[in-house]
C-alpha positions in Angstrom: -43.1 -206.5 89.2 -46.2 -208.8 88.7 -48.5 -209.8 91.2 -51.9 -211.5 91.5 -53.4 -208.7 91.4 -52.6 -207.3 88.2 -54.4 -210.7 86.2 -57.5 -210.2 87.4 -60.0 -208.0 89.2 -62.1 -211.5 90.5 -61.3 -213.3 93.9 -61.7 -216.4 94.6 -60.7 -219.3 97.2 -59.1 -221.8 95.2 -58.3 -225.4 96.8 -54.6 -226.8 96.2 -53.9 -230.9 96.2 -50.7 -231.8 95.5 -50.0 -235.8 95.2 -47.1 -236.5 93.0 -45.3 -238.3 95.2 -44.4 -238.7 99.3 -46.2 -235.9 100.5 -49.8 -235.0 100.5 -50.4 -231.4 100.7 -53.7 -229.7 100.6 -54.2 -226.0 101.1 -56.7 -223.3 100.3 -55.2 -220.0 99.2 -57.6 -216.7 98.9 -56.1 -214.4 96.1 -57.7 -211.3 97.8 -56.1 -211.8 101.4 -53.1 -213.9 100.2 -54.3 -216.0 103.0 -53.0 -219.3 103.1 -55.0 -222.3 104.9 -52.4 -225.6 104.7 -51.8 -229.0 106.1 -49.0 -231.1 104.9 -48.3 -234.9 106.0 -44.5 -236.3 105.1 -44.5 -239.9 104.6 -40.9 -240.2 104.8 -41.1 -242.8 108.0 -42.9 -244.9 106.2 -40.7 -245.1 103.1 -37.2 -244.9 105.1 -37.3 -248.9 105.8 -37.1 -249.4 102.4 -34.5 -247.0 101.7 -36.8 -244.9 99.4 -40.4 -244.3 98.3 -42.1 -246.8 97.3 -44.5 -245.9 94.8 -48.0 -248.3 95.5 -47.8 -247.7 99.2 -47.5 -243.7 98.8 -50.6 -243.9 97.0 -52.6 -245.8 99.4 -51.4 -243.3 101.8 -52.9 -239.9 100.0 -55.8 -242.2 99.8 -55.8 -242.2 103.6 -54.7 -238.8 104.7 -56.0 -236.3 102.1 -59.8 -236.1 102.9 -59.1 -236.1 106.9 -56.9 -233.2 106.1 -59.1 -231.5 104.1 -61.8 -231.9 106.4 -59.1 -230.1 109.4 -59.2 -227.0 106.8 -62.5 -227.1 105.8 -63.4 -226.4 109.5 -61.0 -223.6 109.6 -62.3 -221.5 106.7 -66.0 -222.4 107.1 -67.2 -224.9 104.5 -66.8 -226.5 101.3 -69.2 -223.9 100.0 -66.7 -221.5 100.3 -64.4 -223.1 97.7 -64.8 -221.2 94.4 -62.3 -224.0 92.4 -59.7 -226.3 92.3 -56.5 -227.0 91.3 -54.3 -230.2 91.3 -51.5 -231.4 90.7 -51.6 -233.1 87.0 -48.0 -234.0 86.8 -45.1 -234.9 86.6 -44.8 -237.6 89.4 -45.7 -240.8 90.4 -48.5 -241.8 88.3 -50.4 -243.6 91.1 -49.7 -240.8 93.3 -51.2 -238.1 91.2 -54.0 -240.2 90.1 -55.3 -240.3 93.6 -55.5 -236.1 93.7 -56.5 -235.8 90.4 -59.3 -238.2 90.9 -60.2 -236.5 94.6 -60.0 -233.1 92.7 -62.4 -233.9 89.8 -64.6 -236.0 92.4 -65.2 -232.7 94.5 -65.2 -229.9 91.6 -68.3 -232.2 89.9 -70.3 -232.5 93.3 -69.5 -228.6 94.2 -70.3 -227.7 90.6 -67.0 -225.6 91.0 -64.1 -225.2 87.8 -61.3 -227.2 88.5 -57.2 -227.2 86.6 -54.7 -229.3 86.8 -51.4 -227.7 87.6 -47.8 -228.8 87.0 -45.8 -229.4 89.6 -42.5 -227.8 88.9 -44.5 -224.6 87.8 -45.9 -224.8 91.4 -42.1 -224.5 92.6 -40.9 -222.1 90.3 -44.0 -219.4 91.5 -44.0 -220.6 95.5 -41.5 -217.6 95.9 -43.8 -215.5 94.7 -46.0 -216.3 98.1 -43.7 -214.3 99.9 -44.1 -210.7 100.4 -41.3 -209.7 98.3 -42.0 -211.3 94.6 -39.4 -211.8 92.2 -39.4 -209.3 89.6 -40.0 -210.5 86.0 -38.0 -211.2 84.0 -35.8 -213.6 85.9 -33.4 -217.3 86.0 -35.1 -220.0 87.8 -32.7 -223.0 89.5 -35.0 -226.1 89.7 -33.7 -228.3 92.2 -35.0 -231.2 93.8 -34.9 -235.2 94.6 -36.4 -235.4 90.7 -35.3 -232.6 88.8 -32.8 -229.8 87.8 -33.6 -227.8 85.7 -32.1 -223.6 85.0 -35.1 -222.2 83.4 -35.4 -218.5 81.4 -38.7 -216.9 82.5 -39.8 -214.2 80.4 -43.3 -213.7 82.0 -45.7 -216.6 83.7 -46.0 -219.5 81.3 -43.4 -218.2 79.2 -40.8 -221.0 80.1 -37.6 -221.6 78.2 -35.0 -224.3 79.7 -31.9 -223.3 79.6 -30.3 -226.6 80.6 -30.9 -229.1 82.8 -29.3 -233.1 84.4 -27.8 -235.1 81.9 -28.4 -238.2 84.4 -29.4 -237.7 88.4 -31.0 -235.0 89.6 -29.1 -232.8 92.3 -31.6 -234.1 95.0 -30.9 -237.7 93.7 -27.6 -237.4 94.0 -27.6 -235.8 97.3 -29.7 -239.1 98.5 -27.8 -242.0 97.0 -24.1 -240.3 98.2 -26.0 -240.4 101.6 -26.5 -244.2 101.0 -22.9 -244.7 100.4 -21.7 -243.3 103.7 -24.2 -245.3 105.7 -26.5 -242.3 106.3 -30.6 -243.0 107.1 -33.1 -241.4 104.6 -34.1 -239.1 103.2 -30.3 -239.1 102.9 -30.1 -235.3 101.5 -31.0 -233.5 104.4 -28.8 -236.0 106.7 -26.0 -235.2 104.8 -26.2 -231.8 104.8 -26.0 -232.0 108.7 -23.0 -234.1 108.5 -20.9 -231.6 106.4 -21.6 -229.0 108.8 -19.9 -230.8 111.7 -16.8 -230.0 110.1 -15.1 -226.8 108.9 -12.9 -228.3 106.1 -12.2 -231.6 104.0 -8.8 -233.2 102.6 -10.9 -234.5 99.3 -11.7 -232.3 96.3 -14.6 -233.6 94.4 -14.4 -232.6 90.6 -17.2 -229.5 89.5 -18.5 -231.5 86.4 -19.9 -229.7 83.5 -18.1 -226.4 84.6 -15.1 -226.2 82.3 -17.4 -226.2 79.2 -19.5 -223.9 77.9 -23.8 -224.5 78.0 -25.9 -224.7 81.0 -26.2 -228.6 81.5 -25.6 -230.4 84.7 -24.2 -234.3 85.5 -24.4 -235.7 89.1 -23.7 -239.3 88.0 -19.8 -238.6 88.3 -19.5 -237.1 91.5 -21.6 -240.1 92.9 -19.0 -242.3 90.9 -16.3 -240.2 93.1 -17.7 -240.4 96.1 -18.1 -244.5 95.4 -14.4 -244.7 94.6 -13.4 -242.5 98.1 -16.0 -244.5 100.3 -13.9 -247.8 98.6 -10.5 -246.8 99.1 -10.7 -245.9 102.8 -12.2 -248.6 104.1 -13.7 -248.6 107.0 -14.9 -245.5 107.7 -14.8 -243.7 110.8 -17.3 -240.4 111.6 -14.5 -238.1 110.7 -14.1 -239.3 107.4 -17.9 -239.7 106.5 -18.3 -235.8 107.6 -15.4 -234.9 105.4 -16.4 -236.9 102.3 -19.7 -235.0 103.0 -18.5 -231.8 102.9 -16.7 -231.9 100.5 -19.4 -233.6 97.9 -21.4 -230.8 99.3 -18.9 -228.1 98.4 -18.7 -229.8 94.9 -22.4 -229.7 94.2 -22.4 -226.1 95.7 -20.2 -224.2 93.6 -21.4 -226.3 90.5 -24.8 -224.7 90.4 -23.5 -221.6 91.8 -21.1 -222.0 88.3 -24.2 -222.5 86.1 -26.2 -220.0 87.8 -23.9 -216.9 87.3 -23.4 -218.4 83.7 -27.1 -218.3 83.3 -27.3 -214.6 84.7 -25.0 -213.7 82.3 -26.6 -215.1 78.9 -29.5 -214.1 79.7 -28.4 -210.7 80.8 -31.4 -210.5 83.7 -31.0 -209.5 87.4 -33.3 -211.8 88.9 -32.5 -215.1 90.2 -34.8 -217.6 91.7 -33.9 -221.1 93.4 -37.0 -223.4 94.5 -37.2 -226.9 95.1 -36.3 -229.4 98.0 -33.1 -228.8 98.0 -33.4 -225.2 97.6 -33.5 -225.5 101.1 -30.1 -226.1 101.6 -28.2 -223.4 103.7 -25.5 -223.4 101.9 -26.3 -223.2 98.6 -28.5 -220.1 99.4 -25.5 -218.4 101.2 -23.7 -219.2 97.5 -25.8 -217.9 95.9 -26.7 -214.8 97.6 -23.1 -214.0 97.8 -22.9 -214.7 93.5 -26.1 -212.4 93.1 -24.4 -209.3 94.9 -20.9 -209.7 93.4 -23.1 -209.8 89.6 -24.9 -206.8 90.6 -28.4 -209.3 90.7 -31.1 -210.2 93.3 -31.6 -214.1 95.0 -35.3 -214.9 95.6 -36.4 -218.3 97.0 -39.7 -219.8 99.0 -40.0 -219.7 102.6 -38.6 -223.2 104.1 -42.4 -224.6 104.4 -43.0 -224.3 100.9 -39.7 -225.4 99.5 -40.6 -229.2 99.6 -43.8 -230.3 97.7 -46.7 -228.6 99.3 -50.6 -227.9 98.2 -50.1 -224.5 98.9 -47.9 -223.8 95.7 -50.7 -226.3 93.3 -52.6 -223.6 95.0 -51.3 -220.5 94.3 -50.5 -221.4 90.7 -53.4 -222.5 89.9 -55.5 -219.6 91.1 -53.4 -217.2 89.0 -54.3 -219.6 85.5 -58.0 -220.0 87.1 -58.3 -216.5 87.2 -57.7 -216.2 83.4 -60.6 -218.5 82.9 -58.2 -221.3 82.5 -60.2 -225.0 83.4 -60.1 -228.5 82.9 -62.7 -228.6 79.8 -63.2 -232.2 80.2 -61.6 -235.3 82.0 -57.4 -235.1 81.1 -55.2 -237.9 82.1 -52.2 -237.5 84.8 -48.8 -236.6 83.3 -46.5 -238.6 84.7 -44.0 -236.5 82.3 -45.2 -233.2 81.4 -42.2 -230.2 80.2 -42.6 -226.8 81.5 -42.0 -225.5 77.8 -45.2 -226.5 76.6 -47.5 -224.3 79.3 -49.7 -221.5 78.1 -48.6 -218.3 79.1 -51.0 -216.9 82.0 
């Protein structure tokens, strides 16, 4: 097992910012206490009128919130003086979004004098597990999942990132939202639907497990959206009972498809490790799944507490303490990354 302490013998408070998209999270994590100062403000009521995020008026909102929220943690710890560097998040995301942390980030690490990194985000996912007590053992399978991505990834060490497949079209999260949208549901739509499968125990429709009766470790949402469409179409108008089922059963779908793939993976790759992160890595269901496919294949399930399963600063944090630690730093001004692939980090 690795752990913080094994990359370096020097501590540090390191400053997290994390802007890539509807939720401005800064923390402070101190890699000798594991201490973990946070704030994290959702902007999802101001985005659900429009029926998503809209990406110029999350930006003017990190512009608002961040340094008030800094400010609340700053009090907490002591003072900015006892910030030894800073990490951000560099990408991918909205590029407005990030440009507003990268800029706050680079802004304070000049005036402090203090080293500063920008982090990706989905590496900040893929390690949040590893701020629990109990840290995945290397090496493991990591399930991406979230409103933007999907992604099964082969970690050998930290920074050593291999994907192993990932969406051919909508992300799982994605899909999750605009099936929502079909059956009338409010967003965020993911988490709405969830609720609405669990109000019943069973479903008369079988949604297809796409991708499953191939071989390879890709994943397609776009047809079971498509299925859903037809369903919502062809029963006309719909009642509660048959929203819930048509929920359930897309949830059932999307569940055992990346419990399919993950077992898949496990097997490949011949590791005993498996890690899920992400938004909807939060989703009780699939981490039942899963935890029941990791005992039957003789393997372990590892995943983030629930507060650091959506985007948070304390991940940006946390991962960029253990590359700051290695003497990794922003050398000069980069730009944001709107696209950025894990496969072409530096191991740490």
């Amino acid at each position: 097992m690795q752990d913080l302490d094994q990359f370096s013998p020097v501590f540090m408070k390191v400053l997290g910012i994390e802007t890539s998209c509807d939720e401005t999270g800064i923390a402070v994590y101190d890699s000798a206490s594991g201490s973990i100062w946070q704030r994290l403000y959702s902007q999802i009521e101001k985005h659900r009128e429009y029926g998503g995020v809209v990406p110029e008026l999350a930006s003017r909102d990190h512009v608002v919130k961040a340094a008030p929220m800094l400010e609340e943690i700053l009090a907490e710890i002591g003072s900015i003086d006892d910030i030894d560097a800073i990490a951000y998040t560099r990408g991918p995301g909205l590029i407005g979004a990030l440009m507003v942390g990268a800029n706050l980030a680079r802004g304070l690490a000049w005036a402090l004098d203090r080293p500063v990194l920008g982090v990706h985000h989905m590496e900040g996912h893929l390690l949040a597990p590893m701020l629990a007590d109990e840290k995945p053992e290397l090496p493991f399978v990591a399930l991406l999942v979230s409103g933007g991505h999907t992604l099964l990834v082969d970690v050998r060490t930290l920074g050593d990132y291999r994907i192993l497949g990932e969406t051919l079209d909508d992300a799982v999260g994605e899909a999750f939202d605009k099936t929502a949208k079909l059956l009338g549901l409010p967003y965020p739509g993911g988490p709405e639907l969830a609720q609405l499968a669990d109000s019943v125990s069973q479903s008369r429709f079988d949604f297809p497990r796409p991708m499953t009766t191939r071989p390879g470790l890709e994943f397609s949402f776009s047809g079971l959206k498509t299925a859903a469409l037809n369903i919502v179409r062809k029963h006309q108008p719909l009642d509660d009972a048959l929203r819930a089922e048509i929920a359930h059963a897309f949830q059932r779908a999307v569940v055992d498809t990346l419990k399919i793939k993950c077992r898949r993976a496990l097997t490949e790759t011949g590791y005993r490790n498996l890690v899920i992160a992400g938004g909807v890595g939060a989703n009780r269901h699939l981490r039942e799944a899963l935890g029941k496919m990791t005992r039957a294949h003789n393997a372990r399930l590892y995943f983030p507490a629930l507060e650091y399963c959506t985007d948070n600063g304390a991940m940006i944090a946390y991962a960029g303490a253990l590359r700051l630690l290695q003497g990794q730093q922003d050398i000069e001004v980069s730009d944001v990354l709107p696209r950025w692939s894990l496969e072409s980090l530096s191991v740490i």
